[in-house]
N, CA, C and O atoms as a GROMACS GRO file, in nm:
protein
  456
    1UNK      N    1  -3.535   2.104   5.280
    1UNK     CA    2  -3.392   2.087   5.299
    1UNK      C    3  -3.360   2.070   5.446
    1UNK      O    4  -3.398   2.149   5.533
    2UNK      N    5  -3.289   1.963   5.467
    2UNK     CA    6  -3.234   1.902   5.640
    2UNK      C    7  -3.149   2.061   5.665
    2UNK      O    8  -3.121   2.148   5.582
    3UNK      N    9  -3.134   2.057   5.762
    3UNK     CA   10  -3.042   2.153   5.831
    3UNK      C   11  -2.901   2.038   5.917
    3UNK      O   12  -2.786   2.073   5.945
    4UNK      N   13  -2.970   1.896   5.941
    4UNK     CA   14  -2.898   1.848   6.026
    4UNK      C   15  -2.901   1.709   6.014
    4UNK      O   16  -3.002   1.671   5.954
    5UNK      N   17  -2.837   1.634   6.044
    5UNK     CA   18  -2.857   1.512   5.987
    5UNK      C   19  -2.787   1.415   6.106
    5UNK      O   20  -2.679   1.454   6.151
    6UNK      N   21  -2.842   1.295   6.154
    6UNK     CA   22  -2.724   1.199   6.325
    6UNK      C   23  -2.767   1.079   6.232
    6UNK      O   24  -2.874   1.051   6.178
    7UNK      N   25  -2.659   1.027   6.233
    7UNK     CA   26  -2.628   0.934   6.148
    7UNK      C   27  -2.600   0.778   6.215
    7UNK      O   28  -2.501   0.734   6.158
    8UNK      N   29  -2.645   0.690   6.302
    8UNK     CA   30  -2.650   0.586   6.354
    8UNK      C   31  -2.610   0.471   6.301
    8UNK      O   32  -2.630   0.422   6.189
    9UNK      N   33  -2.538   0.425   6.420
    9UNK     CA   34  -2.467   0.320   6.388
    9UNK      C   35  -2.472   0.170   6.502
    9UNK      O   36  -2.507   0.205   6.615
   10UNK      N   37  -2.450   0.042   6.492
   10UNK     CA   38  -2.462  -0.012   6.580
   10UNK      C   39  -2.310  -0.072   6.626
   10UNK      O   40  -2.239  -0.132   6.545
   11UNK      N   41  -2.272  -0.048   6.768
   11UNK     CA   42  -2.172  -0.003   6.814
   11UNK      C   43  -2.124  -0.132   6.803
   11UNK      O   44  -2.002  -0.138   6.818
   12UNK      N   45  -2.191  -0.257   6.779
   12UNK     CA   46  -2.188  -0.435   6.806
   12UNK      C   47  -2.203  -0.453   6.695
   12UNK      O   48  -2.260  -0.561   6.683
   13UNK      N   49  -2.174  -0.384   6.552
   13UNK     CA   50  -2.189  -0.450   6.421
   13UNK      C   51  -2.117  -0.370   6.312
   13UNK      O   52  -2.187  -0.312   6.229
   14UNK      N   53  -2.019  -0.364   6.307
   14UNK     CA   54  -1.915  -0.343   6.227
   14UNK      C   55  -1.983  -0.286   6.065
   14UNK      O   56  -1.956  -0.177   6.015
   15UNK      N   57  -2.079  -0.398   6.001
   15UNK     CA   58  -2.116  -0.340   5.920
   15UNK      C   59  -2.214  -0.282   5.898
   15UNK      O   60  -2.265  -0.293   5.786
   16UNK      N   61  -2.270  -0.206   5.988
   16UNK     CA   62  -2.357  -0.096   6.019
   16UNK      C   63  -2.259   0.038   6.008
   16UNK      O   64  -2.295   0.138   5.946
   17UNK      N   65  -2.151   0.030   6.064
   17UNK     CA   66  -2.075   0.174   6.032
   17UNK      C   67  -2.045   0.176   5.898
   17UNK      O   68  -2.064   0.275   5.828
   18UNK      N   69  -1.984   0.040   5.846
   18UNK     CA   70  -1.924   0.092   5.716
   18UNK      C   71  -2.031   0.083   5.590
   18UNK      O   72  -2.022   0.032   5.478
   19UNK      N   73  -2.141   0.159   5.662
   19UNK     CA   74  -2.269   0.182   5.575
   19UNK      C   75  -2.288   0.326   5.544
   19UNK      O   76  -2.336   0.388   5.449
   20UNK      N   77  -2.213   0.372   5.700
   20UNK     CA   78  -2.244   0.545   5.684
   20UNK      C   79  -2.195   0.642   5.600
   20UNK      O   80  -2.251   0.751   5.610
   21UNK      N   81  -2.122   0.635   5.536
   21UNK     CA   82  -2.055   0.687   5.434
   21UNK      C   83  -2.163   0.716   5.309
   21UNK      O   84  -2.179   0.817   5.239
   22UNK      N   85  -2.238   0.575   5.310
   22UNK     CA   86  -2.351   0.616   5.191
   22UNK      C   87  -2.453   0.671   5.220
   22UNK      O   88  -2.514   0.732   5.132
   23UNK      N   89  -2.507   0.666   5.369
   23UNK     CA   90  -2.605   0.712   5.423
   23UNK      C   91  -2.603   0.859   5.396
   23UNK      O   92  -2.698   0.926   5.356
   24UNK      N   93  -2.450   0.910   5.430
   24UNK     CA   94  -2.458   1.051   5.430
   24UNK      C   95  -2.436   1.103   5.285
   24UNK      O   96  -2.506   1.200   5.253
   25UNK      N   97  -2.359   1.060   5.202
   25UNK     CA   98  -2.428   1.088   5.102
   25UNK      C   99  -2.568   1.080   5.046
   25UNK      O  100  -2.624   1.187   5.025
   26UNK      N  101  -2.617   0.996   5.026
   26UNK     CA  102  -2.806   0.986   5.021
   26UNK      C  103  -2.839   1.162   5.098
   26UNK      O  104  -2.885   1.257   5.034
   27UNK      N  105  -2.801   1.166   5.245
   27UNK     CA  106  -2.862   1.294   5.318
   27UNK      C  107  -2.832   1.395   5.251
   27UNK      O  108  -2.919   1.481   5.241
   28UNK      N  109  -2.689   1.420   5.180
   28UNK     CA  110  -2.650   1.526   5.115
   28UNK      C  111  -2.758   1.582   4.989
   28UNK      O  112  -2.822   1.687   4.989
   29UNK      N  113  -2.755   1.512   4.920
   29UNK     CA  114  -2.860   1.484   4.782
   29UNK      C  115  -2.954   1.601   4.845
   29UNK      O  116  -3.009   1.678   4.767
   30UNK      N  117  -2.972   1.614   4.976
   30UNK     CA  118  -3.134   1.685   5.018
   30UNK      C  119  -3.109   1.751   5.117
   30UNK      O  120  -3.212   1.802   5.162
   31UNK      N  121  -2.993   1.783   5.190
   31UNK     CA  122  -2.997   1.882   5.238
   31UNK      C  123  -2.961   2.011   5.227
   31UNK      O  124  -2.967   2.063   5.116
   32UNK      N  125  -2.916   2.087   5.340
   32UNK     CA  126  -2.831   2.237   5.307
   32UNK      C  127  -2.702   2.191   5.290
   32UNK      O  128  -2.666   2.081   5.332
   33UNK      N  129  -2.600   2.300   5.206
   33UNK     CA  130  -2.492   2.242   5.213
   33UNK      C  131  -2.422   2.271   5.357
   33UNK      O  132  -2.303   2.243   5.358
   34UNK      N  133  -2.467   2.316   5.461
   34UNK     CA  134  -2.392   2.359   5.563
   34UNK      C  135  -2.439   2.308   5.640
   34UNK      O  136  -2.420   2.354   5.753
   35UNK      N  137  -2.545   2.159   5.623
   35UNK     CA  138  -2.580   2.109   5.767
   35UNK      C  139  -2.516   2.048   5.820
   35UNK      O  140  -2.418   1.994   5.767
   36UNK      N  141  -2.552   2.031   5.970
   36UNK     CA  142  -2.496   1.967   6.075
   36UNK      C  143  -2.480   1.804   6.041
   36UNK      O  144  -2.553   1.733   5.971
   37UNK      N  145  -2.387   1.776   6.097
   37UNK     CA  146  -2.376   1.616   6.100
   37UNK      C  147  -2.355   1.536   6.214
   37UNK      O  148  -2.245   1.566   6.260
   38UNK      N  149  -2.396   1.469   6.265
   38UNK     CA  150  -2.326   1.416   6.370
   38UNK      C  151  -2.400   1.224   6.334
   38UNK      O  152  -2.490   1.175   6.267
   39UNK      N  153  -2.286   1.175   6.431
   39UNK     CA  154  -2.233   1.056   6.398
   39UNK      C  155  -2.244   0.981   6.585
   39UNK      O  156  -2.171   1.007   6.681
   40UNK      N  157  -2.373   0.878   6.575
   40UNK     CA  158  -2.391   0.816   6.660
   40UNK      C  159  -2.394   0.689   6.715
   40UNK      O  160  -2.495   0.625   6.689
   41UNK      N  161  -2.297   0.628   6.792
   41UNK     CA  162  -2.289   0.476   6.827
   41UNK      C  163  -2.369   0.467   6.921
   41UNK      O  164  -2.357   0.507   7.037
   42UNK      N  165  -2.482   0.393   6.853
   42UNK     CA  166  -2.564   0.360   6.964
   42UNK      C  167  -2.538   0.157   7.019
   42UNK      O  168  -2.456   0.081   6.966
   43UNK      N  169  -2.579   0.141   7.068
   43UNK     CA  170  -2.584   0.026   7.191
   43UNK      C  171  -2.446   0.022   7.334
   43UNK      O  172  -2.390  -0.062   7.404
   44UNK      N  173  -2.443   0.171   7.313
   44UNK     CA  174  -2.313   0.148   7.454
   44UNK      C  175  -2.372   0.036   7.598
   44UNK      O  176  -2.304  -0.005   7.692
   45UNK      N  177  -2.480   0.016   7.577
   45UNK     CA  178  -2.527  -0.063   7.697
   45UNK      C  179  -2.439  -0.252   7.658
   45UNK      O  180  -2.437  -0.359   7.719
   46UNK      N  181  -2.402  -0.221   7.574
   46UNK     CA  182  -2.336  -0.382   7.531
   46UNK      C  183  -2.191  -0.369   7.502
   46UNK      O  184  -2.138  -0.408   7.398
   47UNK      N  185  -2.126  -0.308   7.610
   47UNK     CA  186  -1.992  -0.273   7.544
   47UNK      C  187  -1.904  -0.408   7.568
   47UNK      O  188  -1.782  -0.411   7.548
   48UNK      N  189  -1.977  -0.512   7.612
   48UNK     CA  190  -1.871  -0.627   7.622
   48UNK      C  191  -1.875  -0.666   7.464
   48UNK      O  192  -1.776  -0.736   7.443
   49UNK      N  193  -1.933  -0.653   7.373
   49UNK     CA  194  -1.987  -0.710   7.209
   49UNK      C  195  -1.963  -0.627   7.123
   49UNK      O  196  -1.996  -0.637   7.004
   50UNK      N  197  -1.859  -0.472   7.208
   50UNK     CA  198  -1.850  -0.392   7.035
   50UNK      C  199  -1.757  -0.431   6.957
   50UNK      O  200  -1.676  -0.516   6.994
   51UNK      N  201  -1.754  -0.392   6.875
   51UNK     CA  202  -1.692  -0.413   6.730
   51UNK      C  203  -1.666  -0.315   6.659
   51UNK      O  204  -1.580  -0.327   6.571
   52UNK      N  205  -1.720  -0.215   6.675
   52UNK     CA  206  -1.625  -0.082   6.646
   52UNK      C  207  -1.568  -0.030   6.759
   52UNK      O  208  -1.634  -0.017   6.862
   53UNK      N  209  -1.440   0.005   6.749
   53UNK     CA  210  -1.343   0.066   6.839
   53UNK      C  211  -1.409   0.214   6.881
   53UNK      O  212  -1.514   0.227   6.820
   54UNK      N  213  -1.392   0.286   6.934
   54UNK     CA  214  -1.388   0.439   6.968
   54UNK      C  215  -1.344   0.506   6.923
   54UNK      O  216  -1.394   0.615   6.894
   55UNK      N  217  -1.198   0.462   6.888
   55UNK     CA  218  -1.082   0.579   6.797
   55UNK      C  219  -1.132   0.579   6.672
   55UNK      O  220  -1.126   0.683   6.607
   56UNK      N  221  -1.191   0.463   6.618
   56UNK     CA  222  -1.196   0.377   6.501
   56UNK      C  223  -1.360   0.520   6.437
   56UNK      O  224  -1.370   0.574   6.326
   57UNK      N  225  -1.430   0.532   6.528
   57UNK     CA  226  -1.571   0.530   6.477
   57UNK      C  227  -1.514   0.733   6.512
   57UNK      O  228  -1.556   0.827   6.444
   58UNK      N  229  -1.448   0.742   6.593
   58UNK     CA  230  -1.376   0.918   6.633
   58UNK      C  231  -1.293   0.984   6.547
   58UNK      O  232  -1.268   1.104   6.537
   59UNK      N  233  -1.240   0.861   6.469
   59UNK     CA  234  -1.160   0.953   6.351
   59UNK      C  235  -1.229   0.976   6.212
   59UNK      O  236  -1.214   1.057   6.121
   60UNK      N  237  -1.320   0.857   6.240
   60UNK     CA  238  -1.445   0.871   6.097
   60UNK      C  239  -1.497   1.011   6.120
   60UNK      O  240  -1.477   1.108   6.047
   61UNK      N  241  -1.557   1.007   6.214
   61UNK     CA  242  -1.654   1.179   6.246
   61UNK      C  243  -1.587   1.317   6.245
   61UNK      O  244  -1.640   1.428   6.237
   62UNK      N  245  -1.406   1.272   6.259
   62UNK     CA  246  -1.354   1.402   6.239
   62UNK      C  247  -1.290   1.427   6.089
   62UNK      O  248  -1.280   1.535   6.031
   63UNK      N  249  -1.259   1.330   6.053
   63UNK     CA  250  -1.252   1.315   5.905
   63UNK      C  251  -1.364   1.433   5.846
   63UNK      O  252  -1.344   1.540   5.788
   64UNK      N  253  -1.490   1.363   5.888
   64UNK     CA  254  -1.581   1.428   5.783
   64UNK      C  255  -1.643   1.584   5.880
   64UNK      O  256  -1.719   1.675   5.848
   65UNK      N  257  -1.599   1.566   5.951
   65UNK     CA  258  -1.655   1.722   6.006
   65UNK      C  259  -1.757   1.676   6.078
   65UNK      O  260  -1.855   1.743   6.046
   66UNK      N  261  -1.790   1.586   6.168
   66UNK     CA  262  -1.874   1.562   6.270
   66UNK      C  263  -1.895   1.554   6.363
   66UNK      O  264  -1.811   1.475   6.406
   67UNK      N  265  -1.960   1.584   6.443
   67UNK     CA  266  -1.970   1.563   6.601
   67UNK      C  267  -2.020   1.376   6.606
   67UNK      O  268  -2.106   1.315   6.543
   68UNK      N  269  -1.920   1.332   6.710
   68UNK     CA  270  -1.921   1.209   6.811
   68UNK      C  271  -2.034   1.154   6.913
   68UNK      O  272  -1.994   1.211   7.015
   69UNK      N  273  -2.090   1.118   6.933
   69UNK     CA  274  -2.154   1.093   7.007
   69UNK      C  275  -2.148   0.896   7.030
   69UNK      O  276  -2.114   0.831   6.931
   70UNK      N  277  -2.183   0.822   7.158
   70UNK     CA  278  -2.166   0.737   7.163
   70UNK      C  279  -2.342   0.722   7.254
   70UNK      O  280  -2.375   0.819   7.322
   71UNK      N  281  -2.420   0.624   7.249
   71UNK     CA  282  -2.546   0.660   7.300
   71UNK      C  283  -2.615   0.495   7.339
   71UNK      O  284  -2.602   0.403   7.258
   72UNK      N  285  -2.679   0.478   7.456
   72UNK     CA  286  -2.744   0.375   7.440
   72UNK      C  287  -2.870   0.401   7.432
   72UNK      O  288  -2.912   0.422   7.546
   73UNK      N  289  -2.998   0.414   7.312
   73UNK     CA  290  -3.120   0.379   7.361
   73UNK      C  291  -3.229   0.321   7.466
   73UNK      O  292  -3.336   0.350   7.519
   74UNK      N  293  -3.138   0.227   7.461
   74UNK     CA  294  -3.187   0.092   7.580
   74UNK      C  295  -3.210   0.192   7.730
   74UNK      O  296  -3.314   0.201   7.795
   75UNK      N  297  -3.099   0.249   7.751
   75UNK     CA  298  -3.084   0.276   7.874
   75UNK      C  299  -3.092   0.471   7.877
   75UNK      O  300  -3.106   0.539   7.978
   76UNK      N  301  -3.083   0.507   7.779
   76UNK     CA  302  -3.068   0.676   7.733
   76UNK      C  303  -2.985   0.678   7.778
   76UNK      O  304  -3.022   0.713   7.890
   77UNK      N  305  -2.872   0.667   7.785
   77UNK     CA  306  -2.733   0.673   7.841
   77UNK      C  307  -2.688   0.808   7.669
   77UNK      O  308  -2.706   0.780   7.550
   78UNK      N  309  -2.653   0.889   7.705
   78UNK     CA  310  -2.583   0.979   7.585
   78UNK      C  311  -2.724   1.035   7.522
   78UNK      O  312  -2.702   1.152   7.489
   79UNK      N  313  -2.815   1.012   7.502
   79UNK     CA  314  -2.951   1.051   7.496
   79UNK      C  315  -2.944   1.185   7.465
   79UNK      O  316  -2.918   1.246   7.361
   80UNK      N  317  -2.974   1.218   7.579
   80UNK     CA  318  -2.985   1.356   7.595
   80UNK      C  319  -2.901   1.443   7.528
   80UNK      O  320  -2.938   1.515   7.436
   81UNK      N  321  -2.749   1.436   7.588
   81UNK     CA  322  -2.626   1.499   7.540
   81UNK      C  323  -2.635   1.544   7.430
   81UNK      O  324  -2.616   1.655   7.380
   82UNK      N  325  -2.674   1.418   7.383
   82UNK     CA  326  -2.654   1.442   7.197
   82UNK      C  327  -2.740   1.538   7.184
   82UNK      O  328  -2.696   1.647   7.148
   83UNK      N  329  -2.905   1.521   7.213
   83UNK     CA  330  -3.000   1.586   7.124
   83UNK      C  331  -2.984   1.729   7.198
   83UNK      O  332  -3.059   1.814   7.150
   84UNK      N  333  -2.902   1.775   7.305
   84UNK     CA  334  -2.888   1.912   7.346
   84UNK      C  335  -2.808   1.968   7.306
   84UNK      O  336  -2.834   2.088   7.295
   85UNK      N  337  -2.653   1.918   7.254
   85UNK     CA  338  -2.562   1.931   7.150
   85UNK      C  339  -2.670   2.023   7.022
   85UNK      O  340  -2.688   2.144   7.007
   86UNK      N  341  -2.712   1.930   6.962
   86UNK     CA  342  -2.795   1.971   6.850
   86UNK      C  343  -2.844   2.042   6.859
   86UNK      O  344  -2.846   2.113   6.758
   87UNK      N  345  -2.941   2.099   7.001
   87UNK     CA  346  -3.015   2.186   6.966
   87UNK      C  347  -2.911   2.339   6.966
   87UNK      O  348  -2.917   2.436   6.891
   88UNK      N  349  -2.827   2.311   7.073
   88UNK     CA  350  -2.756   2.430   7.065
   88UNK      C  351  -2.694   2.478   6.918
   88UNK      O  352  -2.699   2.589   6.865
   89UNK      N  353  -2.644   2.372   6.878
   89UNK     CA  354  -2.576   2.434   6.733
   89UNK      C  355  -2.673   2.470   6.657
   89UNK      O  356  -2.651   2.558   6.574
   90UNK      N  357  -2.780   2.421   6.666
   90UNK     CA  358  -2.880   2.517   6.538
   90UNK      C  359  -2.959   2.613   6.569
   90UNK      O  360  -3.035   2.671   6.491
   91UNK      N  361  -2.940   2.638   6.718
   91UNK     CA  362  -2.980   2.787   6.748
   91UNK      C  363  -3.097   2.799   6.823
   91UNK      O  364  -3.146   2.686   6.824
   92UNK      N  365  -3.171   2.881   6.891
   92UNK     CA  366  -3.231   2.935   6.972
   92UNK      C  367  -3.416   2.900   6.853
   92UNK      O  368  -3.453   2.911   6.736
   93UNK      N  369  -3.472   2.855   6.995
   93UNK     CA  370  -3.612   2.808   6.932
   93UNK      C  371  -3.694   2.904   6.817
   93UNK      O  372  -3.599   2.976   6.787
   94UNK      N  373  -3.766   2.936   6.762
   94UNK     CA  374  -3.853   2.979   6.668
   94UNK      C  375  -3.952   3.096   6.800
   94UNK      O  376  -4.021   3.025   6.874
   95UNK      N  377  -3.961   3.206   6.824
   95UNK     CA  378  -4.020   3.297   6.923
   95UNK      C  379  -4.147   3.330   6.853
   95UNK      O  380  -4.138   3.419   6.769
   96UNK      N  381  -4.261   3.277   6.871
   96UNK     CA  382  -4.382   3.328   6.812
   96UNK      C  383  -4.442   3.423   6.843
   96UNK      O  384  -4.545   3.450   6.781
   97UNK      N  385  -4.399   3.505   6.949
   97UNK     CA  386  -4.457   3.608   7.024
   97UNK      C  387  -4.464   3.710   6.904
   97UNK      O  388  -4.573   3.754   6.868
   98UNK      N  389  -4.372   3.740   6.856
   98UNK     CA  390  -4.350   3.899   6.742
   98UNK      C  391  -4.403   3.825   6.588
   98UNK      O  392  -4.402   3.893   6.486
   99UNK      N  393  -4.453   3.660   6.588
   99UNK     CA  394  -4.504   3.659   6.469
   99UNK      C  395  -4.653   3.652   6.444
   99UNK      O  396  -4.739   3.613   6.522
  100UNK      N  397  -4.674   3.713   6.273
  100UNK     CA  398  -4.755   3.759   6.231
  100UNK      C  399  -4.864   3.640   6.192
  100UNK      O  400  -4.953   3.656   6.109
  101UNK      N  401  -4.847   3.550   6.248
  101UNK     CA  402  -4.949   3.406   6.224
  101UNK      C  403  -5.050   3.491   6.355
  101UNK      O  404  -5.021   3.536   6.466
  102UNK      N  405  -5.164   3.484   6.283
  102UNK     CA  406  -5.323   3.481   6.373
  102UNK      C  407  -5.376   3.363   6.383
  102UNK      O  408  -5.347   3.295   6.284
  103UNK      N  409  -5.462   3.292   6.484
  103UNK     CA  410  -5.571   3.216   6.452
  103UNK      C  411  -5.653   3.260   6.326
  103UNK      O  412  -5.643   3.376   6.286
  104UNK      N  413  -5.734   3.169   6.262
  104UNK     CA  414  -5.837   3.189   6.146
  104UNK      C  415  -5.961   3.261   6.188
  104UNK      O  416  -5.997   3.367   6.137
  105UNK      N  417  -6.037   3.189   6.302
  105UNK     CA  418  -6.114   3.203   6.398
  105UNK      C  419  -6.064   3.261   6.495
  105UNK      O  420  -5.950   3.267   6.540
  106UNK      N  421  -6.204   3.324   6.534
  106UNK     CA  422  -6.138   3.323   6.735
  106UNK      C  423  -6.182   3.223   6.793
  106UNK      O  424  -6.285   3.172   6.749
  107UNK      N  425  -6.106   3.158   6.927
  107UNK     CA  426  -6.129   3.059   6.965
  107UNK      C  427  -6.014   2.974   6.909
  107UNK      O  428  -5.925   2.938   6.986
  108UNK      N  429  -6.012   2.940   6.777
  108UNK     CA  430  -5.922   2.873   6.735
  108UNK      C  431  -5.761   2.860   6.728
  108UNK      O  432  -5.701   2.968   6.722
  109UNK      N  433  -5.690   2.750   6.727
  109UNK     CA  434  -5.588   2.784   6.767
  109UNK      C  435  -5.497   2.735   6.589
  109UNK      O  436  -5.555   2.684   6.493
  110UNK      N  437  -5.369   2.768   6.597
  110UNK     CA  438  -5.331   2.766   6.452
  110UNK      C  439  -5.199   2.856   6.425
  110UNK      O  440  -5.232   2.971   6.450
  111UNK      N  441  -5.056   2.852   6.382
  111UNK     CA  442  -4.898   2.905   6.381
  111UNK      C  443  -4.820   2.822   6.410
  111UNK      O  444  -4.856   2.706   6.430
  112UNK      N  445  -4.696   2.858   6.420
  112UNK     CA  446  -4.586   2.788   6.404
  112UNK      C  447  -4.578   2.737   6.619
  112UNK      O  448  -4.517   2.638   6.659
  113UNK      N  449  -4.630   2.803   6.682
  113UNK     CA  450  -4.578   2.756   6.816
  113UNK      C  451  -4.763   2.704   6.869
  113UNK      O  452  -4.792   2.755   6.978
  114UNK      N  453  -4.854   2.635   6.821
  114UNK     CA  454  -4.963   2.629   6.889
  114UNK      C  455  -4.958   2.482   6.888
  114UNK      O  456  -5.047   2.416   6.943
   0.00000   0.00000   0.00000
């Protein structure tokens, strides 16, 4: 089961957004019911060619309970933002120090942080 789900879109093709609606249903089918969503326009590096508006693609994501993000690959422009957004909302890393995973062997390495 997803915990989280970024849902991409191309910021220069109109019918790439009005795809997401099914996308996230499909994600639902399999995830938690309380996962994260967020909602990403990627190609900001071509903003002379978009075709979805800002308000347009900002009221979709609040509609459905999502975080915004606008991102270029090309250039990692929003990159980051986003995926640090994310990590914060789902919380603080996995601490292997206090867990009960051993190596099999000694020598060998093997748990959730190796």
């Amino acid at each position: 089961s997803a915990t989280a789900g970024i849902f991409v879109f191309d910021l220069t093709d109109k019918r790439t957004f009005d795809t997401i609606d099914e996308w996230i249903e499909e994600f639902q089918k399999n995830a938690n019911a309380d996962a994260l969503l967020y909602l990403a326009g990627n190609k900001l590096d071509l903003m002379d060619q978009r075709d979805v508006p800002f308000d347009t693609a900002f009221a979709f994501s609040q509609n459905r309970h999502m975080k915004y993000f606008e991102v270029s690959a090309k250039t990692g422009e929003g990159v980051e933002l986003l995926f640090t957004e994310l990590a914060k909302q789902l919380g603080p890393p996995n601490d292997c120090s206090s867990s009960s995973i051993q190596p099999k062997e000694p020598g060998t390495r093997s748990g959730c942080c190796f």
